[in-house]
C-alpha positions in Angstrom: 0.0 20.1 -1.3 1.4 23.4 0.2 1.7 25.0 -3.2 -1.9 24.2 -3.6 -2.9 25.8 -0.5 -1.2 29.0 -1.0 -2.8 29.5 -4.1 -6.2 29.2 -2.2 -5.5 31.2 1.0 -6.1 35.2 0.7 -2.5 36.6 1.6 -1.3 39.2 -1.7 0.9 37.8 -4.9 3.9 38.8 -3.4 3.0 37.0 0.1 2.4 34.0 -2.7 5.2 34.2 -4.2 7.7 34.2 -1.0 5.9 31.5 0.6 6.4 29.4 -3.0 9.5 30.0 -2.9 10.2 28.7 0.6 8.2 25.2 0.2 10.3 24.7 -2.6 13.0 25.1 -0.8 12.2 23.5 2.6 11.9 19.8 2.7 8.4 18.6 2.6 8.1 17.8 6.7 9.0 20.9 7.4 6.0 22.4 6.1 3.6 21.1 8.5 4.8 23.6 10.8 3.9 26.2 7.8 0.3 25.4 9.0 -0.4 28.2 11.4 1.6 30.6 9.1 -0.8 30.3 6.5 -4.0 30.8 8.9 -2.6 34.4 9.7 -2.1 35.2 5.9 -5.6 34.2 4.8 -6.0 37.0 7.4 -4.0 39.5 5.9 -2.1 40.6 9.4 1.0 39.5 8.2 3.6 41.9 6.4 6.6 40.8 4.0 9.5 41.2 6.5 7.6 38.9 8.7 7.4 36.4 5.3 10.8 36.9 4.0 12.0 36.3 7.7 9.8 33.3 8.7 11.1 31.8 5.0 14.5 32.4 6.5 13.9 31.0 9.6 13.2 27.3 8.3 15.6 27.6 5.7 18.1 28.2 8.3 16.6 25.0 10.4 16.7 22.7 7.2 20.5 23.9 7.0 21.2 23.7 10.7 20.0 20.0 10.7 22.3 19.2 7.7 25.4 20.2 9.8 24.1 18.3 12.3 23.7 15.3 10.5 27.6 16.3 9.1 28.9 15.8 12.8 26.9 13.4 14.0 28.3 11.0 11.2 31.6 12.5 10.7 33.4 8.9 11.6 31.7 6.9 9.0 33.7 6.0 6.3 33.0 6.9 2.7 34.0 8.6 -0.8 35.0 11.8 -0.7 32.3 13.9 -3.0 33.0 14.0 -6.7 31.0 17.0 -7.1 29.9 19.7 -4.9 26.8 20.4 -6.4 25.9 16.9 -7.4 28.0 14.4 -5.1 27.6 11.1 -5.7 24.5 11.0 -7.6 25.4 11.5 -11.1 28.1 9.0 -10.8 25.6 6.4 -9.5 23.3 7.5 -12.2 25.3 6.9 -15.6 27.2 3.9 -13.7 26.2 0.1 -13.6 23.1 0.1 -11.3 24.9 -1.1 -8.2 28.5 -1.1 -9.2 29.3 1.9 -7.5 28.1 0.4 -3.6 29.7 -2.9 -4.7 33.0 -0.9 -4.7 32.2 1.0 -1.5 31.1 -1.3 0.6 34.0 -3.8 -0.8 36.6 -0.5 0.6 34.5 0.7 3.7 32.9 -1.8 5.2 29.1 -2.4 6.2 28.5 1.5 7.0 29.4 3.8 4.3 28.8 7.5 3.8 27.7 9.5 0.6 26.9 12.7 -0.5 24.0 13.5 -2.2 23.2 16.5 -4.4 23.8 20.0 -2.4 25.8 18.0 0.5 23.0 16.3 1.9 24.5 12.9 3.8 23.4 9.5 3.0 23.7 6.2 4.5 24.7 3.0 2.9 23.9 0.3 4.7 24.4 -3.8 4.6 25.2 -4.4 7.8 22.8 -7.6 8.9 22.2 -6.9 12.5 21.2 -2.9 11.3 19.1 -4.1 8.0 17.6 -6.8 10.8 16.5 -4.1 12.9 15.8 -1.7 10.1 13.2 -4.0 8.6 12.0 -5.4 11.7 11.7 -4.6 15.3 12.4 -0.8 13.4 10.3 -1.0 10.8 8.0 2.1 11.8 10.9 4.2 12.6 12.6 4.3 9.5 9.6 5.1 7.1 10.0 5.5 3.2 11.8 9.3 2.5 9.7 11.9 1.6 10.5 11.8 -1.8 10.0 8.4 -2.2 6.1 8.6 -1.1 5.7 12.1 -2.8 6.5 9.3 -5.9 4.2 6.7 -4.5 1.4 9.1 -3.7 1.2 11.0 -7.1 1.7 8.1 -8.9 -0.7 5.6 -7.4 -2.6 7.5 -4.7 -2.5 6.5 -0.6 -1.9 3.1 -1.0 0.1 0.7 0.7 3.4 1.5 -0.7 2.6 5.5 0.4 1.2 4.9 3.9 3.1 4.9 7.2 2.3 4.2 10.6 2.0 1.0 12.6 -1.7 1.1 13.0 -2.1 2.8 9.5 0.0 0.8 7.4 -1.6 -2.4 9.8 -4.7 -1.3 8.4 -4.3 -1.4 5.4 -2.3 -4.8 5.5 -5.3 -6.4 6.6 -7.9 -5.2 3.4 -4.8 -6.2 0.6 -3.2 -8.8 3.1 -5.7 -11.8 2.3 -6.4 -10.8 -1.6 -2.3 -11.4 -2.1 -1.9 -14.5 0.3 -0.6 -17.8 -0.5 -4.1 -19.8 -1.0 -5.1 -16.5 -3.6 -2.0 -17.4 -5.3 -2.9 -21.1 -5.2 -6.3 -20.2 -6.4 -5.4 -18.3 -9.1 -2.4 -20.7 -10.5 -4.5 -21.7 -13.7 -4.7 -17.9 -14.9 -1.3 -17.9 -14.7 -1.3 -21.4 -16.9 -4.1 -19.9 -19.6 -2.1 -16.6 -19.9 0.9 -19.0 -20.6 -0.7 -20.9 -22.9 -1.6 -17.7 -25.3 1.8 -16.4 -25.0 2.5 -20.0 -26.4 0.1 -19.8 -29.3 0.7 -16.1 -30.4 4.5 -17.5 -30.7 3.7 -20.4 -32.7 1.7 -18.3 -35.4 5.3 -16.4 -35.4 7.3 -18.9 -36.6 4.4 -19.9 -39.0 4.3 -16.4 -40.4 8.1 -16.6 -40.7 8.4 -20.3 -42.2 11.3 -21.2 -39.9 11.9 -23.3 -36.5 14.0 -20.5 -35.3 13.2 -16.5 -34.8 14.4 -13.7 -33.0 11.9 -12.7 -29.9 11.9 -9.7 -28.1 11.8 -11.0 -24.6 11.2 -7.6 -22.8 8.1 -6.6 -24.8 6.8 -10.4 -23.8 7.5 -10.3 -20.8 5.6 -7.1 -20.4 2.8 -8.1 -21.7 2.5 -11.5 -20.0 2.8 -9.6 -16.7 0.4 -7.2 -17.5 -2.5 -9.6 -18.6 -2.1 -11.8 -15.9 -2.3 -8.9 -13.2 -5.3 -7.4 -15.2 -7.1 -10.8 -15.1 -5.9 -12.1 -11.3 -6.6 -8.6 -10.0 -9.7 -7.1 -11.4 -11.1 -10.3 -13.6 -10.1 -8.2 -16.6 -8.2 -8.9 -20.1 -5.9 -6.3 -20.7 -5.8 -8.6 -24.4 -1.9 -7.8 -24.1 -1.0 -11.1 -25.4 -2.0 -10.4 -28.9 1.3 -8.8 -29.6 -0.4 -5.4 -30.7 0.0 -2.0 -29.0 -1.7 -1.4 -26.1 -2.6 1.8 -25.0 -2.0 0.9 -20.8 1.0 -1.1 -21.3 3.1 1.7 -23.4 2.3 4.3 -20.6 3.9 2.5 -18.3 6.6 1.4 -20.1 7.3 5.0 -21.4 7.0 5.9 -18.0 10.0 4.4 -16.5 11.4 2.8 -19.7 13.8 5.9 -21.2 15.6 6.7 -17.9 19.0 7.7 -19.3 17.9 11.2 -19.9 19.4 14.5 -18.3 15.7 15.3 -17.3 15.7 12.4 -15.0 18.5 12.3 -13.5 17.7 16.3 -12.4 14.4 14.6 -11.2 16.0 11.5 -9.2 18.8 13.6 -7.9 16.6 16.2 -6.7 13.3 14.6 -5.3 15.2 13.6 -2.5 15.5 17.6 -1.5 12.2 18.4 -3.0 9.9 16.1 -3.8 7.5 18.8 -5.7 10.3 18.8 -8.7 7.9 15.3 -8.9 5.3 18.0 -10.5 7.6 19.1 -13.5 7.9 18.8 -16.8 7.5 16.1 -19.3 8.0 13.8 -16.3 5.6 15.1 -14.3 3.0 15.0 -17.0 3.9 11.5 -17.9 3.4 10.4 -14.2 -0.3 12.4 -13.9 -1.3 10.6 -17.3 -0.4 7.6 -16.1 -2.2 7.4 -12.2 -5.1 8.7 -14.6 -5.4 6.0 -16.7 -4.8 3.3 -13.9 -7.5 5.2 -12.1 -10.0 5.6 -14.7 -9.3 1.5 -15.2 -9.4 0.4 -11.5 -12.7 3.0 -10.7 -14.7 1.7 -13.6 -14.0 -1.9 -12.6 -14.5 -1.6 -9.3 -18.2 0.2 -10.4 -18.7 -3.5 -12.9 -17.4 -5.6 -10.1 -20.1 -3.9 -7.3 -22.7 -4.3 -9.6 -22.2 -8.2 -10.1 -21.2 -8.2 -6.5 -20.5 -12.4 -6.5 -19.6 -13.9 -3.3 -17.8 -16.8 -5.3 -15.5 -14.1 -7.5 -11.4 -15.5 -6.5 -10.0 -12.0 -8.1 -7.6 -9.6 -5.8 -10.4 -7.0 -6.3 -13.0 -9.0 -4.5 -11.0 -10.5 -2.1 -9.7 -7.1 -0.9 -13.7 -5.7 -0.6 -14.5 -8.8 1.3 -11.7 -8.3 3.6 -11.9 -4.6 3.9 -15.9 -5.1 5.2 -15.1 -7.6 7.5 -12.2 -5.6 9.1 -12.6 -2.3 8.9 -14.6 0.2 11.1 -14.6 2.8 8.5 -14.5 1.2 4.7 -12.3 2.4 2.2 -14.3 4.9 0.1 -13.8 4.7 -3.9 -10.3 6.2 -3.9 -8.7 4.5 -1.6 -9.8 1.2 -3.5 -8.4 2.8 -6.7 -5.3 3.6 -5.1 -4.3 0.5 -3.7 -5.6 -1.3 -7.4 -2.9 1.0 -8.9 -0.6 -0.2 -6.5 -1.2 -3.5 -7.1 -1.2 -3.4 -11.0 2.1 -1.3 -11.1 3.8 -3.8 -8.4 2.4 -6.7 -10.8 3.8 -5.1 -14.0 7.4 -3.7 -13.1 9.3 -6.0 -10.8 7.6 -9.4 -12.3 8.3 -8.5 -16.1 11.8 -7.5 -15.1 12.7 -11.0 -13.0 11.4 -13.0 -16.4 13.4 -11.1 -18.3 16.2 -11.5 -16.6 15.6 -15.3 -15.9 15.2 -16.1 -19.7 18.5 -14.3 -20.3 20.0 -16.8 -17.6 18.4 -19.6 -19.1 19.8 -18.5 -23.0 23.5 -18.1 -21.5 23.2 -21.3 -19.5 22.0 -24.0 -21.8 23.0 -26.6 -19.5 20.7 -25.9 -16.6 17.7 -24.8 -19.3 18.1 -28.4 -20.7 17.6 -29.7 -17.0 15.4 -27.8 -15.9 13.4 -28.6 -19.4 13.5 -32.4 -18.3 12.9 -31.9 -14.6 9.1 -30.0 -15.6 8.5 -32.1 -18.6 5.8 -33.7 -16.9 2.2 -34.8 -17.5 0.0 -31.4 -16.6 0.3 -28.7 -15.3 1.9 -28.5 -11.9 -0.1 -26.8 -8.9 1.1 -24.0 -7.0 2.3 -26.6 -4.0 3.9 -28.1 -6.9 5.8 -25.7 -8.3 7.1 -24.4 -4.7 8.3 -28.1 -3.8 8.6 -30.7 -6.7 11.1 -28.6 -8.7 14.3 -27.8 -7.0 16.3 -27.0 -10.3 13.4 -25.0 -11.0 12.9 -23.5 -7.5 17.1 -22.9 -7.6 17.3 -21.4 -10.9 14.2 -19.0 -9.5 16.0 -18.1 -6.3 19.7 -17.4 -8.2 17.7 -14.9 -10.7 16.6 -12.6 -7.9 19.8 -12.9 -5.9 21.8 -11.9 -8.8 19.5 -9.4 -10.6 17.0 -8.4 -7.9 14.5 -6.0 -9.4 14.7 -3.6 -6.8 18.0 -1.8 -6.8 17.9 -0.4 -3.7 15.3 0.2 -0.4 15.4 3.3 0.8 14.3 4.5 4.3 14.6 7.7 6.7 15.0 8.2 10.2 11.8 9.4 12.0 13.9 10.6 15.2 17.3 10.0 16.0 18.1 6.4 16.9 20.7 4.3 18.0 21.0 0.8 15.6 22.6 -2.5 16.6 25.9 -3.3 14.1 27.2 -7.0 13.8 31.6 -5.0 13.5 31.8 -1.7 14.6 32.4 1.3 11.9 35.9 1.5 11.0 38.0 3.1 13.8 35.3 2.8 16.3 35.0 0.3 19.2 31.4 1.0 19.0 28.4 -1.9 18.4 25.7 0.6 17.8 25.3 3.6 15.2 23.3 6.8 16.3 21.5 8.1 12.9 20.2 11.7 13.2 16.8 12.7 12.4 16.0 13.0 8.9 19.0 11.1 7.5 18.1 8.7 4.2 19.5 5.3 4.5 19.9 2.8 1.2 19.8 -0.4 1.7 21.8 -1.7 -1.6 20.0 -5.2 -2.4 22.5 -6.3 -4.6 25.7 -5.8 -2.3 24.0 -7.6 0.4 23.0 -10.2 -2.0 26.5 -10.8 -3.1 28.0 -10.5 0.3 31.3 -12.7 -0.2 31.0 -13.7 3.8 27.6 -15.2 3.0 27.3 -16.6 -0.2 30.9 -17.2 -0.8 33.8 -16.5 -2.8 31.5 -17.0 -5.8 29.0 -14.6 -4.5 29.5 -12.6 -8.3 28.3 -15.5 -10.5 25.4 -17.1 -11.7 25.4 -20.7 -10.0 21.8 -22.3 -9.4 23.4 -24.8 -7.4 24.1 -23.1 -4.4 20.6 -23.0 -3.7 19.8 -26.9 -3.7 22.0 -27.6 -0.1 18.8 -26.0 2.0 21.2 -26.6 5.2 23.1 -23.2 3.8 21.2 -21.3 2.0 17.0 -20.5 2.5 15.1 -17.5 0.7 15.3 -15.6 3.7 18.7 -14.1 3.0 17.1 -12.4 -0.2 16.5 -8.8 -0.1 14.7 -9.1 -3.6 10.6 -8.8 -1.9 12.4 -7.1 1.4 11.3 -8.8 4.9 9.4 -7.7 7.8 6.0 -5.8 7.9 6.8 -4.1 5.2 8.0 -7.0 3.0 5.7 -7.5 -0.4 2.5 -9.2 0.1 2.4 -10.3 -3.7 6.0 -12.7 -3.4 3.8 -15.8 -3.5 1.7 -14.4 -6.8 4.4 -13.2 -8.2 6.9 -16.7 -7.7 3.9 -18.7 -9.1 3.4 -16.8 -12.4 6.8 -16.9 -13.2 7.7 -20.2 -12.6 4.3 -21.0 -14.4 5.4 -19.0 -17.3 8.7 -20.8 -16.9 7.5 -24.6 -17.1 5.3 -23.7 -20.4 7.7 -21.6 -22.1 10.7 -24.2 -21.8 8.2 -27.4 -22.6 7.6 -25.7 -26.3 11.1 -23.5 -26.8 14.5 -23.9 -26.5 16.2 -20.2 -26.1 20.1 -18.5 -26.5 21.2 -14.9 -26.5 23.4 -13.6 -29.3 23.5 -10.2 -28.3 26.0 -8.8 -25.2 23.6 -7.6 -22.3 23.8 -5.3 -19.6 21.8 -4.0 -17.0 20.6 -0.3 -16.8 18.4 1.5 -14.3 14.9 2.5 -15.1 12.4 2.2 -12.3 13.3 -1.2 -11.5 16.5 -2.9 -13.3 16.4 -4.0 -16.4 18.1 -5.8 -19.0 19.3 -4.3 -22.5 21.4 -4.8 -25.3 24.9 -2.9 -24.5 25.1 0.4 -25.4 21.2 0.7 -26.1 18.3 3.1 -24.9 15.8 1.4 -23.8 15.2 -1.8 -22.3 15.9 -5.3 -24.9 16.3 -8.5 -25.1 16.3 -9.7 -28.1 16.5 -14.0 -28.1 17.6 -16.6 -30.5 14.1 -18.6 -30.0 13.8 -22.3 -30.9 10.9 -24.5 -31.3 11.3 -28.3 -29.6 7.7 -29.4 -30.2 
C-alpha cells in the first residue's frame, strides 16, 4: 500500500526511489508514521538528504527495537542460530513440519527462543497458562503478524481472518457468526450426505471401468474435490461439479497455490514475509496468489449478484445467512467487497484445512484396519445419521475424529505478535528464573506449535506420539477442549461444527461401501496446511489400496 502511494504522490524519481527503498526495508507498522512524510513530498519542499536521513532514521528504529527485543529475552532458553543470515528458518522449512519444536520444547521447556532470518527473535510457546491468556483474556493484544495478514489480505481481501480489533473483529463475528453456527451446520447435514453419495457413485463406475473389486484411489485429489463441492454448495448454493473427477479450473488454482511448497522460491517467500510482507507481491508467487483472490472474487461477486436477485427469505446457504445477519446487525452494511472477501475466506477455510483432516483420517483408517472394521459396524445403521447424531451416537466415530486432529492438526502452527509490551502468566517459570510471568517486547512474533502442545507427554501421556483412538472414549480425561486444531477463544474458527459434520458424513458413507489400506510409506510435508504424501514425493498423495464391501 505504501509502494502504491509513492508512485502517486508528486515528490521526483529519485525521492521515489529512496522512499521504495525504505518501505522495503522497514516493517510494515512502521510506515504509518511515513504518513506525514509523504504529505510534504507531494509538495516538493523536501530535499534528498532530508530522504536519505528520514530512511535512516526508521531503519535505525526497526534495528534499535531488535536489540531491544535481544535483551529483553536474553534468559529464555533456545538453539543457538544455525545460520546468520537464515537462522532457524531453513532448517524448519526442509524438516518434518513440527519435528524441529518437538525437539526444542522436549530440551527447553515451555518457552523457547529462535532466530529467524536476519536475527529477528521469535517465541515458541506451549506453555498452558500463556497460550490460555494468549487466546483468551489476550486475545486482542497479540493480533496475527504483519505478514501473516499482508497474506490474508491479498489473498482473500479484509475478511475475518485479516481484521483486528475487538470491536472490529466483533463486528464482523456477528455477520459470519450465525451463517457458520451449529443449527447452519445441522441444516445443512444432507448436503454433506448428497455430496457423499456422488463421491460414492463416481467410485463405483471406477471399479466398473476397471472390472475389478479392488483399485488404487488417489485420496488427496478426492478429498479435494469433496471439500470443494460441498463448500461451493453450503456456502453460495453453488455446484462447483468437482465430483465428476475432471479438472476443474478453481480447484487446481488452489491446489497449485499451496500444493508445490518445497521450492527455493518459497522458502525465500516464507522466511522473508515475516520482515517484509511486500516480498508477498513477487514473482511467480505473487502472481499465483493475485490469480487466485481473482477468481474467488469473480465467483463469490457474481453469486452474490444471482443470490440478491432471487433474494429468498427461506435460502439455508452461508451466503444468505450472512446477508441476513449483516442487515439485522450492522449500522453500516458490508458493501460488495467486503461480502466477497469474507466468501473467499470462507471457501479457502472450507477447502484447505477440511480436505487435509480427510486425508489424513483415511490414511488412519487404511493403517488401522481394526478400528476401520469397528467403526464400519458401529455406523452401519439404517439412514443417514443427523448432525446431533453424528456428534453423540458414535463414540468410535467421534474418537477416531478427535485422534486425527490431535495427531495431524491441519494447522501447523498459530502465530501471533505482541501489540505493546506485556507481561503473560507461565504455569513453571523459564529455566533459571524464579519468575511466573514473561515480559514480551513490542513487536515480538510468538508461535504457538499445535502439534507439540498436542502431544504434550504431561497431558496426554506417555503415548502422547501415537495414534490411539481410545484415549478419547474416557470423557472424565480427555474433552476437545485441549485441541489446538480450530484454536479457542474469540478468535477460534467459527466453521468447527461444519467442518466436523462433513467429515464424519463423508466418513459414515465412505466406510458403509469401501473397505481401504495404504501400501505406500507416508509422510507429512508443509504446504499451506499439512499434508500427507508419498515419501520422498513433490506434491501432496495418497494413493489407497480401495476395496468394495457392497
Amino acid at each position: 500500500m505504501f509502494a502504491q502511494n509513492i508512485t502517486r504522490i508528486g515528490c521526483t524519481r529519485t525521492h521515489k526511489k529512496v522512499l521504495l527503498i525504505a518501505s522495503s526495508i522497514v516493517p510494515l507498522r512502521y510506515t504509518r508514521h511515513i504518513t506525514l512524510f509523504q504529505t510534504v513530498a507531494h509538495y516538493n519542499v523536501v530535499h534528498l538528504p532530508f530522504l536519505i536521513a528520514f530512511a535512516f532514521v526508521y531503519i535505525l528504529r526497526f534495528f534499535q527495537q531488535r536489540l531491544s527485543s535481544l535483551f529483553a529475552l536474553r534468559h529464555v532458553p533456545g538453539p543457538k542460530s544455525s545460520s546468520w543470515v537464515w537462522g532457524e528458518e531453513k532448517a524448519l522449512y526442509y524438516n518434518t513440519p513440527g519435528a524441529l519444536y518437538l525437539d526444542w520444547h522436549r530440551s527447553y521447556g515451555h518457552v523457547v527462543k529462535f532466530t529467524g532470518a536476519f536475527g529477528h527473535q521469535l517465541l515458541s510457546v506451549t506453555d498452558p497458562h500463556a497460550i490460555s491468556f494468549i487466546l483468551g483474556e489476550g486475545a486482542y493484544q497479540f493480533p496475527k503478524p504483519e505478514g501473516v495478514r499482508a497474506w490474508f489480505r491479498m489473498l482473500l481481501g479484509e475478511g475475518i481472518l485479516w481484521v483486528e480489533g475487538k470491536e472490529a473483529h466483533e463486528k464482523q463475528r456477528r455477520s459470519v457468526g450465525p451463517a457458520l453456527s451449529p443449527q447452519s451446520a445441522r441444516n445443512l447435514t444432507p448436503v454433506f450426505y448428497e455430496n457423499a453419495a456422488k463421491m460414492v457413485s463416481q467410485w463405483h463406475r471406477l471399479f466398473d471401468a476397471q472390472h475389478s473389486d479392488e483399485i488404487g484411489i488417489e485420496m488427496t485429489n478426492w478429498a479435494g474435490r469433496f471439500a470443494l463441492d460441498t463448500v461451493g454448495r453450503a456456502t453460495l448454493s453453488y455446484d462447483f461439479d468437482c465430483l465428476r473427477g475432471q479438472p476443474h479450473a478453481l480447484a487446481e488454482t488452489l491446489d497449485g497455490l499451496t500444493n508445490h511448497e518445497q521450492s527455493l522460491t518459497s522458502f525465500y517467500m516464507k522466511a522473508l514475509f515475516w520482515l517484509l510482507p511486500s516480498i508477498l507481491h513477487l514473482g511467480k508467487k505473487g502472481q499465483m496468489i493475485r490469480k487466485t483472490r481473482k477468481e474467488l472474487g469473480d465467483l463469490a461477486t457474481d453469486i452474490l449478484k444471482d443470490a440478491e436477485a432471487v433474494s429468498d427469505p427461506n435460502s439455508k446457504t452461508l451466503m444468505s445467512l450472512m446477508l441476513r445477519a449483516d442487515k439485522a446487525t450492522a449500522v453500516v452494511r458490508m458493501d460488495e467487497e467486503q461480502v466477497a472477501a469474507q466468501m473467499r475466506t470462507i471457501i479457502s477455510a472450507g477447502y484447505e484445512p477440511v480436505s487435509a483432516t480427510i486425508a489424513w483420517l483415511f490414511f488412519e483408517l487404511a493403517t488401522n484396519p481394526e478400528w476401520q472394521q469397528a467403526i464400519r459396524e458401529e455406523v452401519s445403521t439404517a439412514g443417514d445419521p443427523t448432525f446431533d447424531e453424528l456428534n453423540n451416537a458414535y463414540p468410535l466415530l467421534d474418537a477416531f475424529f478427535l485422534e486425527t486432529l490431535r495427531l495431524h492438526p491441519p494447522v501447523l502452527e498459530n502465530h501471533h505478535e505482541a501489540a505493546e509490551t506485556i507481561s503473560i502468566p507461565l504455569s513453571e517459570p523459564v529455566a533459571g528464573s524464579g519468575d511466573l510471568h514473561l515480559v514480551i517486547p513490542k513487536g515480538t512474533i510468538i508461535s504457538l506449535p499445535v502439534n507439540v502442545i498436542q502431544k504434550d507427554k504431561l497431558t496426554w501421556g506417555f503415548d502422547a506420539d501415537d495414534f490411539r483412538p481410545e484415549r478419547w472414549l474416557h470423557r472424565g480425561t480427555r474433552t476437545s477442549r485441549e485441541l489446538l486444531a480450530f484454536s479457542v477463544g474469540p478468535r477460534g474458527c467459527l466453521g468447527r461444527n461444519f467442518a466436523a459434520a462433513e467429515i464424519k458424513a463423508l466418513t459414515v458413507t465412505l466406510l458403509r461401501h469401501f473397505a481401504f489400506s495404504c501400501p505406500h510409506e507416508i509422510e507429512a510435508f508443509q504446504s499451506f496446511v499439512i499434508r500427507p504424501r508419498v515419501k520422498g514425493e513433490g506434491s501432496s498423495s495418497l494413493p489407497l489400496t480401495v476395496r468394495r464391501t457392497l
